[in-house]
C-alpha positions in Angstrom: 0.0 0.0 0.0 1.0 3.2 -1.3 -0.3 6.0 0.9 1.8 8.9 1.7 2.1 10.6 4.6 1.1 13.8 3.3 -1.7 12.3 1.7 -3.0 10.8 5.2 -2.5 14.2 7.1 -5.0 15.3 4.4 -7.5 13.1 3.7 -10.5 13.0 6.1 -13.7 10.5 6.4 -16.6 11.9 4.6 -19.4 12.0 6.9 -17.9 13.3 10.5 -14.8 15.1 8.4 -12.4 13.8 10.7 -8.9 11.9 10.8 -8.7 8.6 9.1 -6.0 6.3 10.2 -4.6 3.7 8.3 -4.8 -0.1 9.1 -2.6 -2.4 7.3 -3.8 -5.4 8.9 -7.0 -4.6 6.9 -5.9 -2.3 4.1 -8.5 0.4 5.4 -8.7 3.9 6.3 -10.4 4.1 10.0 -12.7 6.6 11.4 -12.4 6.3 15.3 -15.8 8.8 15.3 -17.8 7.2 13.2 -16.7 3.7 13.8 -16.6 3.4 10.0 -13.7 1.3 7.9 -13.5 2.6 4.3 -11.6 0.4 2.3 -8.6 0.1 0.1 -8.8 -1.4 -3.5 -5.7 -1.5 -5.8 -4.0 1.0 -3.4 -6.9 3.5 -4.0 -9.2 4.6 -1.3 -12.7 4.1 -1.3 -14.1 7.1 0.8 -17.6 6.2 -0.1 -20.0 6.5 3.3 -21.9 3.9 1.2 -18.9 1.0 1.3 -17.7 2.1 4.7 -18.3 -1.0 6.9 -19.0 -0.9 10.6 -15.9 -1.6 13.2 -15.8 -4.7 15.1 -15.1 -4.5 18.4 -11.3 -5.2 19.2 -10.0 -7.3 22.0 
């Protein structure tokens, strides 16, 4: 996954407008707020509220 730095300092979930952060154990971006995971398809990010998925819990 290609993601810059740069490009994470700027990019921001859709619906609260917040930080994303990036998960490499599930190629997502992560909205702590929301509780949203928008995924990442051939190294492009899908910031879409519609393909966001919900988080799961984590132990």
């Amino acid at each position: 996954m290609n993601l810059t730095s740069r490009l994470l300092e700027i990019i921001a979930c859709p619906k609260c407008k917040g930080p994303l952060l990036l998960s490499m154990a599930s190629d997502a971006l992560l909205c702590q707020h929301c509780a949203l995971s928008y995924p990442i398809r051939d190294e492009i990010p899908v910031l879409l509220i519609d393909e966001a998925l919900p988080l799961t819990a984590q132990p």
